[in-house]
C-alpha positions in Angstrom: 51.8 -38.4 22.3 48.1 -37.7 23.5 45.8 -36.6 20.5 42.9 -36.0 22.5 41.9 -33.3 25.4 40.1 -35.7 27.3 43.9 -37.0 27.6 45.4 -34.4 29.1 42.6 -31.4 29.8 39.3 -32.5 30.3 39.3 -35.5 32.7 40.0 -37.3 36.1 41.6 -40.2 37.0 39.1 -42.3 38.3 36.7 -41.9 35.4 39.6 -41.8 32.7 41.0 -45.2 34.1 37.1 -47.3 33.2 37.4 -47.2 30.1 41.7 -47.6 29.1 42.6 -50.7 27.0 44.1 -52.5 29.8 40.7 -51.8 32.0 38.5 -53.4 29.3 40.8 -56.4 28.9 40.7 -57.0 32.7 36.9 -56.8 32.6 36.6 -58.7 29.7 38.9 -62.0 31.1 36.9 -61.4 34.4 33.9 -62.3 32.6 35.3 -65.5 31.3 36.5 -66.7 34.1 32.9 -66.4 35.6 31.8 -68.0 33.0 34.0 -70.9 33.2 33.6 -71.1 36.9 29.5 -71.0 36.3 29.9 -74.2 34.1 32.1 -76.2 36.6 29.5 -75.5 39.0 26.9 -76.9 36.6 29.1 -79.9 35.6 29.7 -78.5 32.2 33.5 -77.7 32.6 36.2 -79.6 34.8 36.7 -77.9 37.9 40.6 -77.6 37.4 39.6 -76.0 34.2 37.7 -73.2 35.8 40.6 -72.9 37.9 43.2 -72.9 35.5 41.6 -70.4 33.5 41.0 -67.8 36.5 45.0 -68.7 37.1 45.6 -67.6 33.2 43.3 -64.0 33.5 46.6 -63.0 35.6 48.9 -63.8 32.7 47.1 -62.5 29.6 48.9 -59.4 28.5 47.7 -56.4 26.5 50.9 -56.9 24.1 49.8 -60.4 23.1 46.5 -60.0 23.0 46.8 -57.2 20.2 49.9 -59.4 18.4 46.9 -61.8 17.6 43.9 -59.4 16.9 46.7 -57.8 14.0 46.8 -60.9 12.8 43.1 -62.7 13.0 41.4 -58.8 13.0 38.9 -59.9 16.0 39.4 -58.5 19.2 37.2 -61.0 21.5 39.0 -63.7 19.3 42.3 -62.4 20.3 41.5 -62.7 23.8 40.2 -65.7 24.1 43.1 -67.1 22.6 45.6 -65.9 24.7 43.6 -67.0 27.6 43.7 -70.1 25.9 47.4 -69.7 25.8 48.1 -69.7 29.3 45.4 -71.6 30.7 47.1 -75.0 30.1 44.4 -77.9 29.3 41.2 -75.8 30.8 42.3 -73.6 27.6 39.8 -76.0 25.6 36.9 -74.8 27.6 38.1 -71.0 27.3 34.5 -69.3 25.7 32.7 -72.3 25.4 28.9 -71.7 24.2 29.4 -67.5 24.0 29.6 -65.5 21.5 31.6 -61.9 21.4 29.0 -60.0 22.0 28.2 -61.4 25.5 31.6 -60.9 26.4 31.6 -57.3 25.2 27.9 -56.3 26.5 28.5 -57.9 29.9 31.9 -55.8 30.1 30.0 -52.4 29.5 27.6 -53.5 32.1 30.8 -53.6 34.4 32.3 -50.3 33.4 29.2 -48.2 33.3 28.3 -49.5 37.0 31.3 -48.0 37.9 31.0 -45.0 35.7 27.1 -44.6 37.6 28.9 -44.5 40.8 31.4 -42.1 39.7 28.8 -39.7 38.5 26.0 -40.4 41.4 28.7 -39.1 43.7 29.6 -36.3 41.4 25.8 -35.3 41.6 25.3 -36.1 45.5 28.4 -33.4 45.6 26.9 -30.4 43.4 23.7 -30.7 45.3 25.9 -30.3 48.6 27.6 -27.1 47.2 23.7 -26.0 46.1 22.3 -26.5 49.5 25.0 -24.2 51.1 24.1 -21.7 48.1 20.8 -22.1 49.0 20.6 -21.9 52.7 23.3 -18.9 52.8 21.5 -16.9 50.3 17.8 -17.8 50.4 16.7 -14.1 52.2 18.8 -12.1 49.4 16.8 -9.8 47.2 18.1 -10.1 43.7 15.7 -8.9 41.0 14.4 -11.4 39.0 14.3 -11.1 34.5 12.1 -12.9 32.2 13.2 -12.1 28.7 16.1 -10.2 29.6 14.2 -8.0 31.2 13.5 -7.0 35.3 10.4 -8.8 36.1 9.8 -9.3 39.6 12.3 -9.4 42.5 13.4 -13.2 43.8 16.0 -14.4 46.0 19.4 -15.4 45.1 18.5 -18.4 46.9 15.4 -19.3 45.4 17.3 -19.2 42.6 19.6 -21.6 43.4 17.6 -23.9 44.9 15.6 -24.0 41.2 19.1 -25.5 40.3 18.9 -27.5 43.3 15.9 -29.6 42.6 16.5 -30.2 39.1 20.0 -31.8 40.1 18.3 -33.8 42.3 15.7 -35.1 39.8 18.9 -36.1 37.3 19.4 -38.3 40.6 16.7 -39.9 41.0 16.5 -40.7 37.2 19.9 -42.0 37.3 18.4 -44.7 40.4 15.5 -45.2 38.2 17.7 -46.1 34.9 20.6 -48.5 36.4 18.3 -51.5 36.8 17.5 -51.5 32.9 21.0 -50.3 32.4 23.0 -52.3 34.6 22.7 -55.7 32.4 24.3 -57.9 31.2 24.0 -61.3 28.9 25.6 -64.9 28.5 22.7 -66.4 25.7 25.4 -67.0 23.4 24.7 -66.4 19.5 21.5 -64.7 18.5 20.5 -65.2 22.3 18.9 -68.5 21.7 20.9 -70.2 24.5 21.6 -73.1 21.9 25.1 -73.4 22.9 25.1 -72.7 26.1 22.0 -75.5 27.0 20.5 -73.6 29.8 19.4 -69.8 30.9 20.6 -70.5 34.1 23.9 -69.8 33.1 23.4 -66.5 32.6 21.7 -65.9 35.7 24.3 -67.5 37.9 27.3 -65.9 35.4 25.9 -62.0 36.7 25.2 -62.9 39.7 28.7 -63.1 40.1 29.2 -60.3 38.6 26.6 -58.2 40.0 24.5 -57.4 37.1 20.7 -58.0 36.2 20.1 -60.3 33.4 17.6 -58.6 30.4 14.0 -61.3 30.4 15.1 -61.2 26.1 17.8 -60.2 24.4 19.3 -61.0 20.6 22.9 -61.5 20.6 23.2 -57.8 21.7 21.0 -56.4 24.5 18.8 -54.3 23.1 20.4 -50.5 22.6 17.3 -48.6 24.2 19.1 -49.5 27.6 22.6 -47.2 26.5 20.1 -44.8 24.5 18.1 -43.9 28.2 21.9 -43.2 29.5 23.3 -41.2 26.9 20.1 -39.6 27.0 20.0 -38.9 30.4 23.7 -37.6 30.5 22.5 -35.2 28.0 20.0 -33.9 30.4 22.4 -33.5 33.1 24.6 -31.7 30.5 21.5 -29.2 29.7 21.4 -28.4 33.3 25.0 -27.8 33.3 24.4 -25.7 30.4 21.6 -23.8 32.4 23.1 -23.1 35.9 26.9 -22.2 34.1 25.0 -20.1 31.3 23.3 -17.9 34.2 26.5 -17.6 36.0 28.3 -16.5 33.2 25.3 -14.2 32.4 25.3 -12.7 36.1 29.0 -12.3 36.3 29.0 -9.2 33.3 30.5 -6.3 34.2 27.4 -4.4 33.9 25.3 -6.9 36.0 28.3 -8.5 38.3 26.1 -10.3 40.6 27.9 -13.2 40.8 31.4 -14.3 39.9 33.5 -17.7 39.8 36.1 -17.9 42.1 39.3 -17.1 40.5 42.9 -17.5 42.1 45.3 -14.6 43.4 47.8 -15.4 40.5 45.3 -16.9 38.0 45.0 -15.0 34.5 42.0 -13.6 32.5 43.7 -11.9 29.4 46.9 -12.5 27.9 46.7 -8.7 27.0 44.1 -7.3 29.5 45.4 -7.5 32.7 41.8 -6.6 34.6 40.1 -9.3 32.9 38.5 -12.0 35.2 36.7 -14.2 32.4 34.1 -16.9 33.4 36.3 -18.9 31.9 36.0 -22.3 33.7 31.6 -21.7 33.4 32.2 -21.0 29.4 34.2 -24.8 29.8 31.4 -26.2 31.0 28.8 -25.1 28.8 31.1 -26.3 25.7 31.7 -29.7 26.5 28.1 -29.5 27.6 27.1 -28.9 23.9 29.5 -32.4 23.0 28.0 -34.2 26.0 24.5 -33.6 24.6 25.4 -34.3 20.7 26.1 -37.7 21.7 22.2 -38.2 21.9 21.4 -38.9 18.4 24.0 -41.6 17.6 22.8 -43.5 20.5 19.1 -43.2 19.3 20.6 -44.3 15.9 22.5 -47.6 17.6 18.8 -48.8 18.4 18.1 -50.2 15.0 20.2 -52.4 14.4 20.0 -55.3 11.4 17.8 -58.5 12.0 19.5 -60.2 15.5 22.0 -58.1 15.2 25.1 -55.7 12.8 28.3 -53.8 14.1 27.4 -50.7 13.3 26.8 -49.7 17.3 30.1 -51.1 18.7 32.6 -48.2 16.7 29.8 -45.8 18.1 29.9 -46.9 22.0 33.3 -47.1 21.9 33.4 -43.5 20.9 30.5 -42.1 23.2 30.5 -43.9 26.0 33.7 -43.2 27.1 33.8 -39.5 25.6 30.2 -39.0 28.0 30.8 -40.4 30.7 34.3 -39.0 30.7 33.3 -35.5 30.1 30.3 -35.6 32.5 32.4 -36.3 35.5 34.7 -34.0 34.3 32.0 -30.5 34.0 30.1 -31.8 37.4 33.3 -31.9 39.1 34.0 -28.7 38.3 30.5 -27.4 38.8 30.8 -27.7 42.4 34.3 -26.2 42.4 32.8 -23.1 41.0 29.8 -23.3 43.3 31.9 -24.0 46.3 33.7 -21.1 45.9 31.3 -18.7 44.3 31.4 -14.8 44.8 28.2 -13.3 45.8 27.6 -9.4 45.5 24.8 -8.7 47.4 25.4 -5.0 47.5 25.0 -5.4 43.1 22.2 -7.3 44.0 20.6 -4.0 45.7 21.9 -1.6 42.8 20.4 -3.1 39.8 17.4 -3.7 41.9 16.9 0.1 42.0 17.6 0.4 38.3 13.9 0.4 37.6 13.3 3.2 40.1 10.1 0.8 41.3 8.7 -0.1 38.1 9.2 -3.8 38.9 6.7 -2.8 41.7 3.5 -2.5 38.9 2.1 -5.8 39.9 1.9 -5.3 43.3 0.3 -1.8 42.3 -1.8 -2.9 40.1 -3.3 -5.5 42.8 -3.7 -3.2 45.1 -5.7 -1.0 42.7 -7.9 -4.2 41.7 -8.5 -4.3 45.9 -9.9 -0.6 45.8 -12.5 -1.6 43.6 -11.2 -1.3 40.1 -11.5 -4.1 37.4 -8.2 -5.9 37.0 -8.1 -5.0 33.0 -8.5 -1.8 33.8 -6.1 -1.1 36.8 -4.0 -3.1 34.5 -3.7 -0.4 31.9 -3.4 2.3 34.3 -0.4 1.3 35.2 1.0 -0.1 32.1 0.8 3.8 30.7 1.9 5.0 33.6 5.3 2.7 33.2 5.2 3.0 30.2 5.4 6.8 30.2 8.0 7.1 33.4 10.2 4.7 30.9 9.8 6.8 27.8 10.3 9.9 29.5 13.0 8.9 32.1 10.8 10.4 34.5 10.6 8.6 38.7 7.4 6.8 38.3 5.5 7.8 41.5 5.5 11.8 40.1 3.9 9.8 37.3 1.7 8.1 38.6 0.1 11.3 41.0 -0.7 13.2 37.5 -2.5 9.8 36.4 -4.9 9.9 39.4 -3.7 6.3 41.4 -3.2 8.7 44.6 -7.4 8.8 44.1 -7.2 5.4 45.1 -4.3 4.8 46.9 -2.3 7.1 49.2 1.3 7.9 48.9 2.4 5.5 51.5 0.8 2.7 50.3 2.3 3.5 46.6 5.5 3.3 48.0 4.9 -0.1 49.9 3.7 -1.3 46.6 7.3 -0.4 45.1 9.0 -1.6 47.5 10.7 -4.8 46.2 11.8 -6.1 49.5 8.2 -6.4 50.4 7.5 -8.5 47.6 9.4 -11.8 47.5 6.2 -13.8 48.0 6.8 -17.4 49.1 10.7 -17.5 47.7 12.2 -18.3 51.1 9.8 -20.5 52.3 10.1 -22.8 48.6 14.1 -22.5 48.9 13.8 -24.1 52.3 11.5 -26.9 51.6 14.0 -27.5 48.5 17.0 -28.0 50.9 15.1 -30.3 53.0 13.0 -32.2 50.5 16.4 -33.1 48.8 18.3 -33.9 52.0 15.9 -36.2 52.9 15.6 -37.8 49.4 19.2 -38.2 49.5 
């Protein structure tokens, strides 16, 4: 029975299936049989042996393999002998000159290039959904809240392309990243090469494989590599966090802005049947808090012992998976929401007029600074003058004529000053240099 949410809740196939038992141990006799191939090439190895042991990979069972690790309590062990088993005489050459841990770092240099893929597409996808966001909604007034608070009005779209360009920056670190992360090593024990005579085994053994080779390693390459991922998923879980925080924030009942999509027969309450919870956004910010937990034990794996102790394999086999699992799993769903977003533009307008033109003071107070008062002091003029129509629930321009702006202004341009639709400054312009900066990029 499956213990574990990732199981059966939070997960999709194509992620899920990297990093199964049977995946690893398919990885892991792939990596042998390069390296037995590598030393025929060099003379090192029969060639039948090479061959014999690429015939054996194919016969090499899960079942067996763990009948021997419950017995000798060493899983590389356990698979190299029962490649030995059923690799007739080349069986003698199975491993020769590595140690586990080149077996077992080279394999997570083979799953996580796949899990990279995985989650580059996953990104390349969101921003997709974003640009549409963008480019639909980049002339919509929406007001704009610093500190909970209406600030200044922006565009929905301007908004969203904020989102936008950070997405696309978690891209272009993940491009950055793979060459340092996308290793792996065949230097034998404490990465001397003693055993294995030459470097240019390793080189030759990934380029089979299609990894880079580290310049150094000990007999584990060194953890900053899986630190910089987990790190970097955890930065790609803050933005998660961000964007599905705002929706959620935008989708009250007081504000409703914005809204997830949510199906004809889908339900929000067990026992209130109007409810329409941002249920799937509140998903993503929680596994969004695990994703970005995972930071400090991969910082901690960095220090390992001398040339090298165990205490970072129990954790990678924990957090690798459980990141890289969940992380396909909340951008996948990111876009689903974003895809099928509701947008109230009409709500957008209402709470707009909420402020009854206070939002408007900057713009006022500019144009008071142009008609020859200091800025400090048009400042104050019309913080009291806010401050007063707030205080006193009173419509701000009546305030404003017993304060004496209409000395310096007249009543039309007050009301142009107000107007929020007239101040939305450069946000269409930036919203559309986003969408194209990041197309191009892409």
């Amino acid at each position: 029975m499956p213990v574990h949410p990732i199981e059966f809740r939070y997960s999709y196939p194509s992620m899920y299936s990297l990093f199964t038992e049977e995946r690893r141990l398919h990885l892991m006799l792939k990596v042998e049989a390069a390296l037995a191939q590598v030393q025929a090439d060099l003379g090192v190895v029969p060639s039948r042996a090479a061959r014999q042991i690429a015939e054996g990979t194919e016969k090499v069972t899960l079942h067996r393999v763990r009948e021997i690790e419950e017995r000798i309590d060493h899983d590389v062990m356990a698979m190299a002998q029962a490649l030995s088993e059923v690799s007739g005489d080349g069986g003698r050459y199975v491993h020769l000159g590595a140690t586990s841990a080149d077996i077992v770092d080279t394999t997570w240099g083979l799953i996580l290039k796949e899990a990279c893929g995985i989650i580059e597409a996953d990104l390349q996808a969101l921003q997709g959904a974003l640009a549409k966001v963008c480019e639909k909604y980049k002339a919509t007034p929406m007001m704009g809240r610093t500190h909970g608070q209406h600030a200044l009005p922006i565009t929905f779209g301007f908004k969203a392309a904020l989102w936008l360009d950070e997405i696309h920056r978690h891209v272009l670190r993940l491009r950055g990243l793979k060459p340092r992360l996308l290793v792996g090593k065949m230097s034998g024990a404490v990465g001397s090469f003693a055993g294995l005579g030459s470097r240019q085994v390793q080189g030759l053994v990934m380029a089979r494989l299609g990894l880079g080779e580290p310049l150094i390693a000990s007999q584990v390459i060194s953890r900053d590599r899986i630190a910089e991922f987990v790190l970097w998923l955890a930065l790609v879980a803050g933005t998660m966090d961000k964007i599905f925080r705002e929706v959620r924030n935008l989708a009250r009942t007081e504000i409703k802005e914005i809204e997830e999509p949510f199906g004809e027969t889908e339900v929000g309450s067990s026992t209130m049947p109007q409810k329409r919870n941002p249920h799937k956004s509140e998903r993503i910010c929680g596994l969004a808090r695990v994703i970005k937990s995972y930071a400090f034990p991969a910082l901690e794996d960095i220090s390992l012992e001398h040339e090298r102790d165990l205490t970072n394999s129990s954790v990678e086999r924990t957090i690798l998976p459980e990141a890289c699992i969940l992380t396909d799993y909340i951008l996948r769903q990111a876009a689903e929401i974003l895809s099928g977003l509701r947008v109230y533009p009409e709500n957008m307008q209402r709470n707009m007029a909420i402020s009854m033109g206070l939002t408007g003071s900057e713009a006022l107070m500019l144009k008071l600074t142009e008609r020859g008062l200091g800025r400090q002091e048009a400042h104050a003029l019309v913080r009291r003058a806010a401050w007063r129509a707030t205080d006193e629930r009173r419509d701000f321009i009546s305030v404003l004529r017993e304060m004496k702006i209409f000395d310096y202004l007249t009543e039309e341009e007050v009301k142009e000053a107000l107007d929020p639709y007239r101040y939305l400054g450069e946000c269409v312009a930036i919203t559309e240099q986003v969408i194209q900066q990041t197309a191009e990029e892409n």
